[in-house]
Structure formats: C-alpha cells, structure tokens
C-alpha positions in Angstrom: -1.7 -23.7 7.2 -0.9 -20.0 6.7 -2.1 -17.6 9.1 -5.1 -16.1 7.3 -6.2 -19.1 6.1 -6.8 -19.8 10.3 -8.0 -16.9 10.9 -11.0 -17.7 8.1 -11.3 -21.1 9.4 -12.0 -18.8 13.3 -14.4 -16.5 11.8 -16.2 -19.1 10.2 -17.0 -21.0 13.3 -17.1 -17.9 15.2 -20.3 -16.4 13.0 -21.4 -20.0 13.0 -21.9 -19.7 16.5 -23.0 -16.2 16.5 -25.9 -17.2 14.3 -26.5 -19.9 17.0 -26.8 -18.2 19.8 -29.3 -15.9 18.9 -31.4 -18.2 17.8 -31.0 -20.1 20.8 -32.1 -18.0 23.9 -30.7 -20.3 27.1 -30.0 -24.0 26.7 -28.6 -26.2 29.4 -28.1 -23.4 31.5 -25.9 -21.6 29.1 -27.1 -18.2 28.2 -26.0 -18.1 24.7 -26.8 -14.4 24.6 -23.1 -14.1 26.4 -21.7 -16.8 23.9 -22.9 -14.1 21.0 -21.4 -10.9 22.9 -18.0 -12.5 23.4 -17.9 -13.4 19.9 -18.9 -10.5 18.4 -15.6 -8.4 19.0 -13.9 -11.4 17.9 -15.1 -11.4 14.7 -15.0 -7.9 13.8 -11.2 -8.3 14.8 -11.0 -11.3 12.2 -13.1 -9.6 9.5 -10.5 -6.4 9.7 -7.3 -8.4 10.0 -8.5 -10.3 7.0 -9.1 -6.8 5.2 -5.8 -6.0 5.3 -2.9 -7.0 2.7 -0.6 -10.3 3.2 2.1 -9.1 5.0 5.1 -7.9 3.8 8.8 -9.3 2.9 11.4 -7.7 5.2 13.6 -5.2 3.5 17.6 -5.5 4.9 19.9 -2.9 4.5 22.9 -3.0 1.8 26.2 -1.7 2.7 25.2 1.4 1.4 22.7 2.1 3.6 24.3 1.3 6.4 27.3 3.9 5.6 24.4 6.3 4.8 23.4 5.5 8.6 26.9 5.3 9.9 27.7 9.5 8.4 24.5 10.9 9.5 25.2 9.5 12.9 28.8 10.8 12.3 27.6 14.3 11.7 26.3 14.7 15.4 29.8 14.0 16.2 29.3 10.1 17.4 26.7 11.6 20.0 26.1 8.4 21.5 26.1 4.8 19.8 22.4 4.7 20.8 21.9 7.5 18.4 23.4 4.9 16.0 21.5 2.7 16.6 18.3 5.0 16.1 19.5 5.8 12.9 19.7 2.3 11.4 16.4 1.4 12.9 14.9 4.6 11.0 16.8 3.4 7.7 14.7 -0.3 8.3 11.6 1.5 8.8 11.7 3.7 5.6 12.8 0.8 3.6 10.1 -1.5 4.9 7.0 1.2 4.7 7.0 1.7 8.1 8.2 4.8 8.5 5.2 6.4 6.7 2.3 4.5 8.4 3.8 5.7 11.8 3.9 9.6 11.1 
C-alpha cells in the first residue's frame, strides 16, 4: 500500500470518528468531545499532506557535476573538505528542487 493511499484510508476513519463524536456527547464514560479535538489536527494534517504532489524521484549527480562541485570548492583554495562537502550537498539540492523551496 503506498503511503497516501494510508494516509486516505487514516482520514477516512479519522472524519468517521469526528462525525461521531459530536453527535455523541459522553458515552460509557468517554467524553467524545476530546475524541473530536484530538482528531481534528489530525486530519487537517492528512487533508494538507494529501494536497501536496507524489513525491519526487531523487536526482544523482553525473561526473560533471561533481567536477563542477569539486573547482568551485577548488577556488577557495581547498578551504576545508567540509566546504566540499557543502558544495555537493548544494549541487543535490538545486538538482532535486530543493534549493528553491528553501530560499
């Protein structure tokens, strides 16, 4: 089952029971009123998630771009290989979109 497939399955039963409990008032000694405001939040977390696109396919880098990586980082005169490393995780996150959603 893939993920937002569960995720409809969770809001459907969550609404279910959100429709239940307030019609219900207290039964049994539950106070379905709290059943309703736990479930709430849950659902408008559901109904959002489930607004947004499928996720993406991961974008790698090709040799190119990591030799594109590899002279920029060699133009600060091999500062440190963390800066390296900084600049191939900026590469990933320009290829894969992330880079603008972040900014």
């Amino acid at each position: 089952m893939k993920d937002k497939e569960a995720m409809a399955m969770a809001l459907e039963a969550l609404e279910y029971i959100d429709d239940g409990a307030n019609n219900q008032g207290t039964h049994t000694g539950i106070s379905w009123r709290c059943v309703s405001t736990k479930a709430e939040p849950a659902i408008a977390a559901l109904k959002e998630r489930l607004a947004q696109p499928a996720q993406r396919t991961w974008v790698g880098l090709t040799d190119e771009d990591i030799g594109d990586a590899y002279v920029a980082w060699d133009d600060t005169n091999g500062a440190s290989f963390a800066d390296f490393a900084r600049a191939i995780e900026a590469k990933l996150k320009q290829k894969n979109g992330y880079a603008e959603e972040n900014t």
